[in-house]
PDB file of N, CA, C and O in Angstrom, chain B, residues numbered from 101:
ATOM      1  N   UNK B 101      91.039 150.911  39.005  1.00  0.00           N
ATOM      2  CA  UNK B 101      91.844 150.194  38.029  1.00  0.00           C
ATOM      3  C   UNK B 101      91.365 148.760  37.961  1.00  0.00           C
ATOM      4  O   UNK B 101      91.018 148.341  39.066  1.00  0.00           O
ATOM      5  N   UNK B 102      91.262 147.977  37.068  1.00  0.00           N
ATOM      6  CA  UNK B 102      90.459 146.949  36.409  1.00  0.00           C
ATOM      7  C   UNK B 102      91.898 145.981  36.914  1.00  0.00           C
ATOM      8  O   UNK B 102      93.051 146.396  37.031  1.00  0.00           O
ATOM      9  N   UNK B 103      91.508 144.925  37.094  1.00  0.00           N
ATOM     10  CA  UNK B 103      92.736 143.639  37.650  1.00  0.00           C
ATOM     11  C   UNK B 103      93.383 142.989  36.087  1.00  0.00           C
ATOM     12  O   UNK B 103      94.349 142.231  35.997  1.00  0.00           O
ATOM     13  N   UNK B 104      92.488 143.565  34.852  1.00  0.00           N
ATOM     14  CA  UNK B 104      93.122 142.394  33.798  1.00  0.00           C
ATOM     15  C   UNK B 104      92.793 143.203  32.765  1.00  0.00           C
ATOM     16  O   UNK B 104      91.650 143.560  32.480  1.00  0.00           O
ATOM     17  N   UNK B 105      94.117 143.588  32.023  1.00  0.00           N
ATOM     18  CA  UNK B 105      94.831 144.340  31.459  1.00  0.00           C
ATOM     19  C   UNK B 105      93.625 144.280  29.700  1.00  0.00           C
ATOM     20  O   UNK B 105      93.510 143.175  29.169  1.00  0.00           O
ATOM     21  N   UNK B 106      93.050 145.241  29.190  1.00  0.00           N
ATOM     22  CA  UNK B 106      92.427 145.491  27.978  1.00  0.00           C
ATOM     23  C   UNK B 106      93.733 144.527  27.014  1.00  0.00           C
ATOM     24  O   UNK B 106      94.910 144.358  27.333  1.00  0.00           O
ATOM     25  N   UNK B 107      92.929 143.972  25.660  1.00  0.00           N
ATOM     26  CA  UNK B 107      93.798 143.254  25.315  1.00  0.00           C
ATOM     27  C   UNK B 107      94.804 144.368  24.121  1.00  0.00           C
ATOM     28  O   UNK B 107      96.000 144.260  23.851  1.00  0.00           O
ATOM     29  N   UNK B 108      94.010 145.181  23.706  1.00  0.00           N
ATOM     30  CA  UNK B 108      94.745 145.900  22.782  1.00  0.00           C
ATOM     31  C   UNK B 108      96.053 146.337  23.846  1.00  0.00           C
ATOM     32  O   UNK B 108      97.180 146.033  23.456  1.00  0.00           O
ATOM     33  N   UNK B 109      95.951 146.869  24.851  1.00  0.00           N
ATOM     34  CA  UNK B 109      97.111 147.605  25.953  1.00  0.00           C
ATOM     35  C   UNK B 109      98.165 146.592  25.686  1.00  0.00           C
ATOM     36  O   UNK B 109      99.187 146.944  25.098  1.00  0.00           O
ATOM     37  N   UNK B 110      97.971 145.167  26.131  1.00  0.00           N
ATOM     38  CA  UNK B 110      98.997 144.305  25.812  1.00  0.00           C
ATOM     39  C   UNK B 110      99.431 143.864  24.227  1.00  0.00           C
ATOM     40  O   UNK B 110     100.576 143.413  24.195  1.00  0.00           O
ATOM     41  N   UNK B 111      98.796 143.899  22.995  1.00  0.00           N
ATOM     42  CA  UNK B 111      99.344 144.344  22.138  1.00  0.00           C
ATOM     43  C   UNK B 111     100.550 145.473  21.703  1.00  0.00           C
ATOM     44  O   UNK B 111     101.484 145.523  20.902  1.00  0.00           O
ATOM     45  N   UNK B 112      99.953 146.315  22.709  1.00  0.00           N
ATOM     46  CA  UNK B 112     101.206 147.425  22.342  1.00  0.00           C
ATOM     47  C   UNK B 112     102.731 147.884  23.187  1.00  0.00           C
ATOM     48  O   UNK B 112     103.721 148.613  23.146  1.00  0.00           O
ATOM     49  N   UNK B 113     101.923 146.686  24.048  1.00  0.00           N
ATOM     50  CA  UNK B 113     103.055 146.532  25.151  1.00  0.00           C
ATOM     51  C   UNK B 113     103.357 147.824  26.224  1.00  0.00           C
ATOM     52  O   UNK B 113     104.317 148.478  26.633  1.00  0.00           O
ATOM     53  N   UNK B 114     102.142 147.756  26.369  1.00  0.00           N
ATOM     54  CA  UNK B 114     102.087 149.142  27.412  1.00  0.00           C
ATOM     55  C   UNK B 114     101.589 148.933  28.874  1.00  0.00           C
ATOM     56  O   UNK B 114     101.619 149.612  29.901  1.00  0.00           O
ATOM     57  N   UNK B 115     101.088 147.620  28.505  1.00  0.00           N
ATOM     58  CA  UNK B 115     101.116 147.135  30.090  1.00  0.00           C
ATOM     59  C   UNK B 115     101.961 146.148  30.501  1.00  0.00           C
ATOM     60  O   UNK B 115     102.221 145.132  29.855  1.00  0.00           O
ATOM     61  N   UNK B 116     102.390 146.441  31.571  1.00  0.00           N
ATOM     62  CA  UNK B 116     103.865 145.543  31.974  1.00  0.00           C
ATOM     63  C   UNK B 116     102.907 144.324  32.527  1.00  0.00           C
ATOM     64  O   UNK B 116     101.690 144.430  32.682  1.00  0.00           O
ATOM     65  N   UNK B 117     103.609 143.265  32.768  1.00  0.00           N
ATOM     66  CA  UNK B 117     102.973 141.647  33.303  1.00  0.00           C
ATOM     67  C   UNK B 117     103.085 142.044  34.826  1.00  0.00           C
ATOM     68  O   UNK B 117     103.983 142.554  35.496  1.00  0.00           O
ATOM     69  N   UNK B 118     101.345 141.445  35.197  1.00  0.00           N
ATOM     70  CA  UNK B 118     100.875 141.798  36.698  1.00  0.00           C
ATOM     71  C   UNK B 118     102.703 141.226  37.635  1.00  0.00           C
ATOM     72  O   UNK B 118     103.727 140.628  37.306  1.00  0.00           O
ATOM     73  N   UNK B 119     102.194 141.836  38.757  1.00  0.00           N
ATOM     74  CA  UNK B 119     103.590 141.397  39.791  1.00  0.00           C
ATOM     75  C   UNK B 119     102.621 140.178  41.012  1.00  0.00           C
ATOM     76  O   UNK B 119     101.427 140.359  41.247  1.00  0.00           O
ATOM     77  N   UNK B 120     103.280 139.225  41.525  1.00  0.00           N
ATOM     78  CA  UNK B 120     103.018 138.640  42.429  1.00  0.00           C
ATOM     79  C   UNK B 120     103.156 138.408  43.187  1.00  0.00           C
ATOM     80  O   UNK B 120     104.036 137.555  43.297  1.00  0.00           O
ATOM     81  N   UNK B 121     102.389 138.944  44.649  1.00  0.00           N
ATOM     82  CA  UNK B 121     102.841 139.058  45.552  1.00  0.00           C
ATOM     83  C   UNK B 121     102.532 137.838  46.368  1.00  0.00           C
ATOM     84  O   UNK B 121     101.422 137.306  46.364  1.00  0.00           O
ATOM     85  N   UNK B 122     103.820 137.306  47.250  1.00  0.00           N
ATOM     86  CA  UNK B 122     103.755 136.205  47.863  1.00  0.00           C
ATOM     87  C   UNK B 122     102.397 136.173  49.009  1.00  0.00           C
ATOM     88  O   UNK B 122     102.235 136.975  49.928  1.00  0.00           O
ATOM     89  N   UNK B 123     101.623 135.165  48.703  1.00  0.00           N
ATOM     90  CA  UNK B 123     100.514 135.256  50.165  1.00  0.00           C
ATOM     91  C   UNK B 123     100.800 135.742  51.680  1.00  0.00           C
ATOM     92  O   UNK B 123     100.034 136.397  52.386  1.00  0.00           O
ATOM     93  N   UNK B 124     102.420 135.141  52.094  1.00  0.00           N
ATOM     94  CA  UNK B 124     102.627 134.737  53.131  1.00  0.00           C
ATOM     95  C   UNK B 124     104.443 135.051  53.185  1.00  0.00           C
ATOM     96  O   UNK B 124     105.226 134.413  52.480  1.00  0.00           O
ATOM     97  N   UNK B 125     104.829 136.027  54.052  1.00  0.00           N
ATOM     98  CA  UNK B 125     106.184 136.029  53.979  1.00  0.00           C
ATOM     99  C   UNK B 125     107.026 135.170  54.569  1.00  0.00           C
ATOM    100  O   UNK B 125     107.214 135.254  55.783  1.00  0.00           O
ATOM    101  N   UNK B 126     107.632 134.256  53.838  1.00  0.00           N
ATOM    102  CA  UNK B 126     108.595 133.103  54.226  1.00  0.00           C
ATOM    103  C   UNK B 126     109.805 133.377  55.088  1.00  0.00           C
ATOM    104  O   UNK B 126     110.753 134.149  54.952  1.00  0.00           O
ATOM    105  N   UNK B 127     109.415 132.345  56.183  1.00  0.00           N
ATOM    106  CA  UNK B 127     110.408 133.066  57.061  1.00  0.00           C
ATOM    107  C   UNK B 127     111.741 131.886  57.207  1.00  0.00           C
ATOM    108  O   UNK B 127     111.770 130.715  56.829  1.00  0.00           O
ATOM    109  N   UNK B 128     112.310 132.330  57.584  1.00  0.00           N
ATOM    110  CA  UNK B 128     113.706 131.425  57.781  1.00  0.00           C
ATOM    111  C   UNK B 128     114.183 130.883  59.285  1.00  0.00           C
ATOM    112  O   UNK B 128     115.089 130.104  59.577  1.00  0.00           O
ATOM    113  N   UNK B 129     113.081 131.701  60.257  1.00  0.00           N
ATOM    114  CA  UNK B 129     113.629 131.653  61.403  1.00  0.00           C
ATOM    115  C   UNK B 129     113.218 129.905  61.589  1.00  0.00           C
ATOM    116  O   UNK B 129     112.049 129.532  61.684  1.00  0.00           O
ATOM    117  N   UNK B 130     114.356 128.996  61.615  1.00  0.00           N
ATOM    118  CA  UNK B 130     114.297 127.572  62.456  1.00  0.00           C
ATOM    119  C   UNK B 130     114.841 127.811  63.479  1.00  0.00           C
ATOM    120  O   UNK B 130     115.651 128.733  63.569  1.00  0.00           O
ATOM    121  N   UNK B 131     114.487 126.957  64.583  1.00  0.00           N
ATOM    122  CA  UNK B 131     115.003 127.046  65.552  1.00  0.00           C
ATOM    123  C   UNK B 131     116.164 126.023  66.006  1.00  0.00           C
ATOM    124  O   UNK B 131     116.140 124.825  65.723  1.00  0.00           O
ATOM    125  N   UNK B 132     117.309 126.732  66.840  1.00  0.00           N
ATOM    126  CA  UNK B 132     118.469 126.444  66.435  1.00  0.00           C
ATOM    127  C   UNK B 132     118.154 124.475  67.213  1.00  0.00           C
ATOM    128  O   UNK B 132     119.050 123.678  66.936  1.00  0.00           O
ATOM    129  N   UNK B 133     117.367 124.118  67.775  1.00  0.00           N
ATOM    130  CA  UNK B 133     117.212 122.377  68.006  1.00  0.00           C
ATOM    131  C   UNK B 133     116.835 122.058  67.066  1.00  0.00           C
ATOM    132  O   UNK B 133     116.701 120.836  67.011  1.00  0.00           O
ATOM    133  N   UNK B 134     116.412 122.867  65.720  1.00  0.00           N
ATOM    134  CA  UNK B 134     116.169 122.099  64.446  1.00  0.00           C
ATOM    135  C   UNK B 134     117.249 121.968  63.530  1.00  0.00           C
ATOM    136  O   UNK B 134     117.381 120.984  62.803  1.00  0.00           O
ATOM    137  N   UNK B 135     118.167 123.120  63.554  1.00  0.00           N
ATOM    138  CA  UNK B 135     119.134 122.963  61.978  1.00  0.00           C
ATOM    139  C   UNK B 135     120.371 122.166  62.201  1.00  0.00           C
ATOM    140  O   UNK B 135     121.249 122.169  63.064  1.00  0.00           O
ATOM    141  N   UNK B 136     120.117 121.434  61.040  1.00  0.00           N
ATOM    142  CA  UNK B 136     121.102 120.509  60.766  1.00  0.00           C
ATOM    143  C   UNK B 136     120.679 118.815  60.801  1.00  0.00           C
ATOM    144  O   UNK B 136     121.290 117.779  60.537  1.00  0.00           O
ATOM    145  N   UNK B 137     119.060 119.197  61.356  1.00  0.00           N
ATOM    146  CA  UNK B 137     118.447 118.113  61.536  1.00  0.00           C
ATOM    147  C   UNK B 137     117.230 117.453  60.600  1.00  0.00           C
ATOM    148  O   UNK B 137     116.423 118.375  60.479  1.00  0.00           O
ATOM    149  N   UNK B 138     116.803 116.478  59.998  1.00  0.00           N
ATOM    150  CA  UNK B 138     116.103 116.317  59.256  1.00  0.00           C
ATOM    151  C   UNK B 138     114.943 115.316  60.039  1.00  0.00           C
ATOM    152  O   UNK B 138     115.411 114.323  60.595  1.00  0.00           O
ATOM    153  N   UNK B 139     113.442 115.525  60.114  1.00  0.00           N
ATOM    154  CA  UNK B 139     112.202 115.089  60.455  1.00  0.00           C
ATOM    155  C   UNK B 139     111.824 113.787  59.842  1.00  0.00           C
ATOM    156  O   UNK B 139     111.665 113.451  58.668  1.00  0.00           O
ATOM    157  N   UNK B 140     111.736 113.222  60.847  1.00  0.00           N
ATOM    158  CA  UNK B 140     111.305 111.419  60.621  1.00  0.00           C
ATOM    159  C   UNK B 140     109.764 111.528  61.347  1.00  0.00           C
ATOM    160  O   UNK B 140     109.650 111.873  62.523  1.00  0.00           O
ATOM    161  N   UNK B 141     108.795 111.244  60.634  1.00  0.00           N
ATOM    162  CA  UNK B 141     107.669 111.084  60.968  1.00  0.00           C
ATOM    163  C   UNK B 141     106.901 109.676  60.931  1.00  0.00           C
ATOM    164  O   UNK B 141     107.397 109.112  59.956  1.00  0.00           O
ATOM    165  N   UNK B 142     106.036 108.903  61.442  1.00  0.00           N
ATOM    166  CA  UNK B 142     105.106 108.124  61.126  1.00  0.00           C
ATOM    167  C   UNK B 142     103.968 108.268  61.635  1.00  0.00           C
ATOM    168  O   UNK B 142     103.631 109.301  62.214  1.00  0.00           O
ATOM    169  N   UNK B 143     102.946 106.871  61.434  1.00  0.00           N
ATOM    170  CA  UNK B 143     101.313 107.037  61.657  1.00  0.00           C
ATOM    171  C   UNK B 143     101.364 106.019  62.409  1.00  0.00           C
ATOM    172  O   UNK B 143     101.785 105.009  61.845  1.00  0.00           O
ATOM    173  N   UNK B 144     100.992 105.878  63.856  1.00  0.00           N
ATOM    174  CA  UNK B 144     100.428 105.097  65.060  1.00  0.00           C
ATOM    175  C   UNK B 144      99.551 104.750  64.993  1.00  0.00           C
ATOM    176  O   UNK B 144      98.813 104.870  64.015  1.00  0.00           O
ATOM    177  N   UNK B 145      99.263 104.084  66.205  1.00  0.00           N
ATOM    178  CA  UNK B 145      97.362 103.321  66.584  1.00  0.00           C
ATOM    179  C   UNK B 145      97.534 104.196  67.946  1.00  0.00           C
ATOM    180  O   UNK B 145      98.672 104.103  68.407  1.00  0.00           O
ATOM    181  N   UNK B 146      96.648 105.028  68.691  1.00  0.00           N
ATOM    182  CA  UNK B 146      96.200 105.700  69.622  1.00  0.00           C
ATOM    183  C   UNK B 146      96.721 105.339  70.914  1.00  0.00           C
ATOM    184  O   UNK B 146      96.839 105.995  71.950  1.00  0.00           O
ATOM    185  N   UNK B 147      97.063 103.908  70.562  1.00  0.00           N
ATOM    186  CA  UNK B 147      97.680 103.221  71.928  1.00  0.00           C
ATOM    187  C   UNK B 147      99.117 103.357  71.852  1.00  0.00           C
ATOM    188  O   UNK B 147      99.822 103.733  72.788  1.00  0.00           O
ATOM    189  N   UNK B 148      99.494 103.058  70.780  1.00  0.00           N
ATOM    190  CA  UNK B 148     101.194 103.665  70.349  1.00  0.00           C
ATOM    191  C   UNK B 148     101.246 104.961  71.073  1.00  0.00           C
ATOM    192  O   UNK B 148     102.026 105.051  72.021  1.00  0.00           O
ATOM    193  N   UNK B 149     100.619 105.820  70.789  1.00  0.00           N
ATOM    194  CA  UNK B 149     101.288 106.902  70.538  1.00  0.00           C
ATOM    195  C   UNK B 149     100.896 107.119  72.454  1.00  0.00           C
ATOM    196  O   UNK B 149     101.907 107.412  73.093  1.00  0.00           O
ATOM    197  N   UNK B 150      99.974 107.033  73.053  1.00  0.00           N
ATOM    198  CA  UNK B 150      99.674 107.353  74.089  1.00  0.00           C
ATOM    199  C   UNK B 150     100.682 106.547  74.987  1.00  0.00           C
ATOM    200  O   UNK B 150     100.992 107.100  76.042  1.00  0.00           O
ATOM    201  N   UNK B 151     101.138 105.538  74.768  1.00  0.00           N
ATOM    202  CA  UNK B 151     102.214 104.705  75.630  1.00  0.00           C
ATOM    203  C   UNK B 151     103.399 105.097  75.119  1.00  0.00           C
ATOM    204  O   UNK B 151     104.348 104.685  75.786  1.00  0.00           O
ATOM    205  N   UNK B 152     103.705 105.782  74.123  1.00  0.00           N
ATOM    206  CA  UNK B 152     105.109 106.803  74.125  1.00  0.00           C
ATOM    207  C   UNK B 152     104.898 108.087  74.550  1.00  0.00           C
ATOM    208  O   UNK B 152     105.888 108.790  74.757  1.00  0.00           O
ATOM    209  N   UNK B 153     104.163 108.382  74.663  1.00  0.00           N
ATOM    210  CA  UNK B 153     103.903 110.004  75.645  1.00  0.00           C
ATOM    211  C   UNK B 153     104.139 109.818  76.982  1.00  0.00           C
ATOM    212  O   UNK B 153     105.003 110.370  77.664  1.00  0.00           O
ATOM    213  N   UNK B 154     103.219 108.909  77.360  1.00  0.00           N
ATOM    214  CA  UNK B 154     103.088 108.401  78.829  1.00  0.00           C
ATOM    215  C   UNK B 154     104.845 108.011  79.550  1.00  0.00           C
ATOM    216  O   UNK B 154     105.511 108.562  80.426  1.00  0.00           O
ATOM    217  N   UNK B 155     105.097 106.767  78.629  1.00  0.00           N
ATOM    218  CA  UNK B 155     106.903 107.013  79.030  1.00  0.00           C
ATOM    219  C   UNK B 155     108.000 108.060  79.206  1.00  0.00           C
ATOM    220  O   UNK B 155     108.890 108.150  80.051  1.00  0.00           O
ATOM    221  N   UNK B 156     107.729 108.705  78.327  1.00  0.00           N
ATOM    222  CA  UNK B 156     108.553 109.780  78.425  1.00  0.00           C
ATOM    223  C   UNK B 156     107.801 110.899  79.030  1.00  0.00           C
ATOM    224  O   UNK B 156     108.560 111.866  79.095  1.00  0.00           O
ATOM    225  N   UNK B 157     106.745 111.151  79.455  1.00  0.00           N
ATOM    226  CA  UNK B 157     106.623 111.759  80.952  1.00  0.00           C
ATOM    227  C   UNK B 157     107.001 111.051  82.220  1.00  0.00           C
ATOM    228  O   UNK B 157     107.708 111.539  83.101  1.00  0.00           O
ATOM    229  N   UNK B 158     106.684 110.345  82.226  1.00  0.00           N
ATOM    230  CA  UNK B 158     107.140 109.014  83.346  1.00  0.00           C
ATOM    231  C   UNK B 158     108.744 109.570  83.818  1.00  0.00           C
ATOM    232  O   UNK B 158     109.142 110.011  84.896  1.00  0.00           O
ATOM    233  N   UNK B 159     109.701 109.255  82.051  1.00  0.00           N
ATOM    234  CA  UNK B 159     111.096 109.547  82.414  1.00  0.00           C
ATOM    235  C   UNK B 159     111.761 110.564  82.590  1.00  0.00           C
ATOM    236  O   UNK B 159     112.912 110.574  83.027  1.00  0.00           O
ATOM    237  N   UNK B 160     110.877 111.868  82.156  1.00  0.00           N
ATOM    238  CA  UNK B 160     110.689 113.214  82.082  1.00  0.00           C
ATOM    239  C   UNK B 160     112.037 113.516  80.984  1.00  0.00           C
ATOM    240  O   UNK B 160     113.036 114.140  81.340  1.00  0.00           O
ATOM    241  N   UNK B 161     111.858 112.982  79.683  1.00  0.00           N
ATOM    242  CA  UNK B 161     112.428 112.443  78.396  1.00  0.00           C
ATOM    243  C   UNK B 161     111.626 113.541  77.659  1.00  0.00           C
ATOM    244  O   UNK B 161     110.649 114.183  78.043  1.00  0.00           O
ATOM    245  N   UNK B 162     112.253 113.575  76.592  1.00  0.00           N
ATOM    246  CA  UNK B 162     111.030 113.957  75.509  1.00  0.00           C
ATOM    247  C   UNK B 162     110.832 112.578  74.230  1.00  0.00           C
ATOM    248  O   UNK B 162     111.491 111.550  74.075  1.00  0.00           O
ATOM    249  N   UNK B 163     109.825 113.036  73.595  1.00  0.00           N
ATOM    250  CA  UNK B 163     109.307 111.720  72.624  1.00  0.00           C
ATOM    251  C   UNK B 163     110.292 112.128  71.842  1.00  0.00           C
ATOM    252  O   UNK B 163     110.472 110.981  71.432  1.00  0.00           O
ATOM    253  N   UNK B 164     111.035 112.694  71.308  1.00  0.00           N
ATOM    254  CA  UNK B 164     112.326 112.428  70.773  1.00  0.00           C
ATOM    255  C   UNK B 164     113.408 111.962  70.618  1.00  0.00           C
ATOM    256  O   UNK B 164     114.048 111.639  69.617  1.00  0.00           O
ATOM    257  N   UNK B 165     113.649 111.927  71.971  1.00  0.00           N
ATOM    258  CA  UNK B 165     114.538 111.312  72.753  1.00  0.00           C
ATOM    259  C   UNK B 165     114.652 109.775  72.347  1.00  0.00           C
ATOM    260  O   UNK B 165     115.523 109.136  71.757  1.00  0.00           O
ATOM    261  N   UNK B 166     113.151 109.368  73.024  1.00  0.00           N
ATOM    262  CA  UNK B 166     112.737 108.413  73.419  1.00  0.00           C
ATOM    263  C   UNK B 166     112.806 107.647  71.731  1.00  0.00           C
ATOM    264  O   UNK B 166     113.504 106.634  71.788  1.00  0.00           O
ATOM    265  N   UNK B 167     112.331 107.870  70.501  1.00  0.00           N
ATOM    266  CA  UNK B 167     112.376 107.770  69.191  1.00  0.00           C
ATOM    267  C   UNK B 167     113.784 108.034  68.891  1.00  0.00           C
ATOM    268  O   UNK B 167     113.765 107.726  67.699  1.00  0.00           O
ATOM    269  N   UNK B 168     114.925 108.365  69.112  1.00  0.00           N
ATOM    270  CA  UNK B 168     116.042 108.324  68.598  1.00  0.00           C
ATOM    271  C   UNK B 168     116.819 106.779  69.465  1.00  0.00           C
ATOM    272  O   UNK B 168     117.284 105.754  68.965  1.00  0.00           O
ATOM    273  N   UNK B 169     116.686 107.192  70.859  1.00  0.00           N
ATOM    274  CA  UNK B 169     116.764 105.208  71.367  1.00  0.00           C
ATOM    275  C   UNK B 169     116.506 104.285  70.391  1.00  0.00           C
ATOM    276  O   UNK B 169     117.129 103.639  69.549  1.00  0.00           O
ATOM    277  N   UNK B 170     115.148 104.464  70.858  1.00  0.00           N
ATOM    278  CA  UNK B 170     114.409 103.268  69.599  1.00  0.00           C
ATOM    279  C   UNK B 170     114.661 103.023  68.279  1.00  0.00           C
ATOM    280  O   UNK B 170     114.258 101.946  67.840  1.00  0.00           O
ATOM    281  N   UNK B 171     115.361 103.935  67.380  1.00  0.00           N
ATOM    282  CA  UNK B 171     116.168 104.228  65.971  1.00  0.00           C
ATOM    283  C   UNK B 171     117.317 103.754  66.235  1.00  0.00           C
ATOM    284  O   UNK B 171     117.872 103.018  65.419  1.00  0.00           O
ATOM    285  N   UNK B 172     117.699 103.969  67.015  1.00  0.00           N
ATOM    286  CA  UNK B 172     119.230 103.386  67.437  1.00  0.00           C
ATOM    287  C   UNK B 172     119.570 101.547  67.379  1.00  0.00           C
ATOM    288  O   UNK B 172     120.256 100.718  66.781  1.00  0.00           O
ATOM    289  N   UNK B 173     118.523 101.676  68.481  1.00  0.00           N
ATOM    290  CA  UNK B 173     117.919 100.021  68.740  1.00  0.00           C
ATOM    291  C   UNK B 173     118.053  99.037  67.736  1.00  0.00           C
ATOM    292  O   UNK B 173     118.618  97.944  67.709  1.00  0.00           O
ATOM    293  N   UNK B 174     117.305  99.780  66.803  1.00  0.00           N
ATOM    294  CA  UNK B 174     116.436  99.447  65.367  1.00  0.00           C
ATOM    295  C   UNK B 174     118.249  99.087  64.502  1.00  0.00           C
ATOM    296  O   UNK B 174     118.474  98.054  63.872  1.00  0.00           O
ATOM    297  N   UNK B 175     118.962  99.865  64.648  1.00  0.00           N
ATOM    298  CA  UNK B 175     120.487 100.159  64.026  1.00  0.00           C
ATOM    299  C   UNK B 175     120.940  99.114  64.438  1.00  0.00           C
ATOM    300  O   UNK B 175     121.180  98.155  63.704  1.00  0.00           O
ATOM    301  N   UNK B 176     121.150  99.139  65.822  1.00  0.00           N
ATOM    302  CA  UNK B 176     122.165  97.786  66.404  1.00  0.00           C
ATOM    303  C   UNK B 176     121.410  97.056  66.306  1.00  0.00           C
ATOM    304  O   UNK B 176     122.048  96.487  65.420  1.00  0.00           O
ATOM    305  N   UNK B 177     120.043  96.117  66.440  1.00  0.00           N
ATOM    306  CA  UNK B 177     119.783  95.132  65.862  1.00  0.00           C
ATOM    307  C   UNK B 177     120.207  94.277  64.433  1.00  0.00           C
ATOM    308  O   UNK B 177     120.468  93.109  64.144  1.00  0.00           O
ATOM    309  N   UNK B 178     120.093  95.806  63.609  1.00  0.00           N
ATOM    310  CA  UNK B 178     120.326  94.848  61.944  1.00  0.00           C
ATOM    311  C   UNK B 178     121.766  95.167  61.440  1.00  0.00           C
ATOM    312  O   UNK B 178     122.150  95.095  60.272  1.00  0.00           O
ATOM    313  N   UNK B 179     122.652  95.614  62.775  1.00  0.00           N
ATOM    314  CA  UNK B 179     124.238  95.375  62.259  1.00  0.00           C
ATOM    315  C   UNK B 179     124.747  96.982  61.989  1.00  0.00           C
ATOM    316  O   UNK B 179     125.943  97.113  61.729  1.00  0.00           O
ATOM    317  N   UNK B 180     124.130  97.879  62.025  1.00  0.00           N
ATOM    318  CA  UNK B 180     124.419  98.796  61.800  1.00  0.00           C
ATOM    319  C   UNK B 180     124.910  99.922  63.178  1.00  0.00           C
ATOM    320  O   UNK B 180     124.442  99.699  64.294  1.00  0.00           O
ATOM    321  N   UNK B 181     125.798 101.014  62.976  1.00  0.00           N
ATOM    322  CA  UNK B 181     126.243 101.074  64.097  1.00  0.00           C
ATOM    323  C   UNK B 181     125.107 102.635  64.550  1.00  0.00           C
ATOM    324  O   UNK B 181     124.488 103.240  63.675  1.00  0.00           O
ATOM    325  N   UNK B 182     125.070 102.916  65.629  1.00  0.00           N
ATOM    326  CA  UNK B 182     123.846 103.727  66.342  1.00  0.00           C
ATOM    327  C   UNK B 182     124.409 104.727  65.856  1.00  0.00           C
ATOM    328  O   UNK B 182     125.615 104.755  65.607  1.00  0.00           O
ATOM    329  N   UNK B 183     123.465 105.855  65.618  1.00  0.00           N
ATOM    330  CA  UNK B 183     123.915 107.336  65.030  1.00  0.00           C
ATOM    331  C   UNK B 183     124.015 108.496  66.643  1.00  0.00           C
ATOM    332  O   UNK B 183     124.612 109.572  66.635  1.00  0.00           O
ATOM    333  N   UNK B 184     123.487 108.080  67.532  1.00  0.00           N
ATOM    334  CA  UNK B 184     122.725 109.144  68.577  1.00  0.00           C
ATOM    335  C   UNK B 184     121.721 109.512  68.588  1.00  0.00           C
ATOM    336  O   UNK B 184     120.799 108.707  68.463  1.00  0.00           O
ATOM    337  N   UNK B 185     121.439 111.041  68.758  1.00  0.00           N
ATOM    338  CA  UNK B 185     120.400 111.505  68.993  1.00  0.00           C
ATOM    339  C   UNK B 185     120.683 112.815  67.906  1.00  0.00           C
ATOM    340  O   UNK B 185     119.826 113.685  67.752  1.00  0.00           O
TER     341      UNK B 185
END
């Protein structure tokens, strides 16, 4: 069977419109330390990022942790009140 339909066939409406199948089946499974939570990302210098790893092995923290402090910080500095973690 040919992938693309003769044009007279679709004139007469005898070939139904191709179906599409998703590449990749979308899954839903988050994991439950993710839902309800929304991802704050940025871009470091090598030394950033290696002296927040390094701490929070040190404190045996995770860099999450350690980035929700520091968000917090960031809060009570400019008047605003800390959210948590």
């Amino acid at each position: 069977m040919s992938r693309k339909p003769s044009f007279a066939n679709l004139r007469s409406g005898l070939v139904s419109a191709p179906t599409v199948e998703p590449a990749f089946a979308a899954t839903s499974a988050v994991p439950a330390s993710r839902q309800g939570r929304k991802q704050i990302a940025g871009f470091f210098s090598p030394e950033m990022s290696f002296a927040m790893h390094t701490l929070a092995r040190r404190q045996s923290r995770s860099l999450q942790a350690l980035m929700a402090e520091a968000f917090n910080d960031v809060l009570r500095k400019h008047g605003e009140s800390p959210i948590g973690d």
